[in-house]
C-alpha positions as CSV (number, residue, x, y, z in Angstrom):
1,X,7.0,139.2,138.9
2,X,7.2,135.5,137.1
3,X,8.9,132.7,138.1
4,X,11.9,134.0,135.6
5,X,13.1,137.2,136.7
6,X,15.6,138.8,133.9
7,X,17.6,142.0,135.6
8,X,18.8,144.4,133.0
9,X,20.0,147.8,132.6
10,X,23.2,150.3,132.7
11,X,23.6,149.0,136.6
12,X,23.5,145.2,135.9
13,X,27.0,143.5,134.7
14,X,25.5,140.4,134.4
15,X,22.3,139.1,133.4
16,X,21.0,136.0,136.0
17,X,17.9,134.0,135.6
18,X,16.2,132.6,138.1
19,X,13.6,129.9,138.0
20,X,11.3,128.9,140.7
21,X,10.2,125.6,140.9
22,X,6.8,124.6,142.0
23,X,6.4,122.8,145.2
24,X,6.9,119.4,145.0
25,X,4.1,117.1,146.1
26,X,3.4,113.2,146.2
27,X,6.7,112.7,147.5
28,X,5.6,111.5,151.1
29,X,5.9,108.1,150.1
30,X,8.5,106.1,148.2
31,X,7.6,105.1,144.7
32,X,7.0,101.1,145.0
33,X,6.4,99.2,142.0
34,X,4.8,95.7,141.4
35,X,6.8,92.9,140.8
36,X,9.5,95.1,141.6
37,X,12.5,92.6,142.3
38,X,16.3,93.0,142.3
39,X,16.3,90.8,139.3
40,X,16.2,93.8,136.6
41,X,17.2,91.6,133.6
42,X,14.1,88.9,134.5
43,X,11.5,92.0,134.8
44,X,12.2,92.4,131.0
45,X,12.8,89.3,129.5
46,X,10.1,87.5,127.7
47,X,10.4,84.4,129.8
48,X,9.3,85.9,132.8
49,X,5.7,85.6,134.2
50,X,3.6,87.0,136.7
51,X,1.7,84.5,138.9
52,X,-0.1,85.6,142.2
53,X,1.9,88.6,142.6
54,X,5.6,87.0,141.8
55,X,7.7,87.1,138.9
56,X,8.6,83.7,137.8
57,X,11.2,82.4,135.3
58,X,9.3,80.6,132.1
59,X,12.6,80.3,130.1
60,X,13.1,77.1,127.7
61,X,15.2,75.1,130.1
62,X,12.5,75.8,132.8
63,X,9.8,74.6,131.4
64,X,11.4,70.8,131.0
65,X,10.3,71.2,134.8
66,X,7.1,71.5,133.6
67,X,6.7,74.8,135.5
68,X,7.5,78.4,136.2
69,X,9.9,78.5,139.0
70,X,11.2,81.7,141.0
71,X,13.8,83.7,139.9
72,X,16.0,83.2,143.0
73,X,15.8,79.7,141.9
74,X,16.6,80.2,138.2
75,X,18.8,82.4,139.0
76,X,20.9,80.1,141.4
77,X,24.4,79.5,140.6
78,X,22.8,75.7,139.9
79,X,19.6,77.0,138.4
80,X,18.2,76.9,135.0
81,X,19.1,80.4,133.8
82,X,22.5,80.8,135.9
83,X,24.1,83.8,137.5
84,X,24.5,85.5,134.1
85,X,21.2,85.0,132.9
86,X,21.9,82.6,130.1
87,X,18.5,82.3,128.5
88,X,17.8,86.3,128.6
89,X,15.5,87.7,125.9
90,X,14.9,90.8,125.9
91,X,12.1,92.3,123.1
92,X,14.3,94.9,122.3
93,X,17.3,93.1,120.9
94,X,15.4,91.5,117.5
């Protein structure tokens, strides 16, 4: 038989499908991606760069610095960007 069975006939009241799924595999390890940070909004916005495996903040008011800084810093209730993320640009919104 398949992996969908269909029972039918005078005996059957109900018809039931069932579906066997395939076993699941490359699940032994978590999924881990690069960069990955708990800054979601910074992973998209344009002002973010990647330098020697960190995501840094490149926004307008950073670069007055005269360099990328971390995101915890921009991020920082006195940072650049702020708690709210004030210089977000995200490529989807124009």
């Amino acid at each position: 038989m398949s992996a969908y069975e269909l029972i039918s006939g005078p005996e059957a009241t109900a018809v039931v499908a069932l579906h066997a799924s395939p076993a699941c595999t490359g699940h032994s390890r978590p999924f881990v991606r690069p960069l990955a940070t708990s800054f979601r909004a910074c992973e998209l916005c344009t002002h973010s760069t990647a330098t020697a495996g960190r995501l840094l903040c490149d926004s307008p008011a950073v670069r007055l610095s005269g360099h990328p800084e971390a995101l915890e810093v921009a991020r920082s209730a006195s940072g650049s960007c702020g708690p709210n993320a004030r210089h977000l640009d995200i490529p989807a919104w124009h």
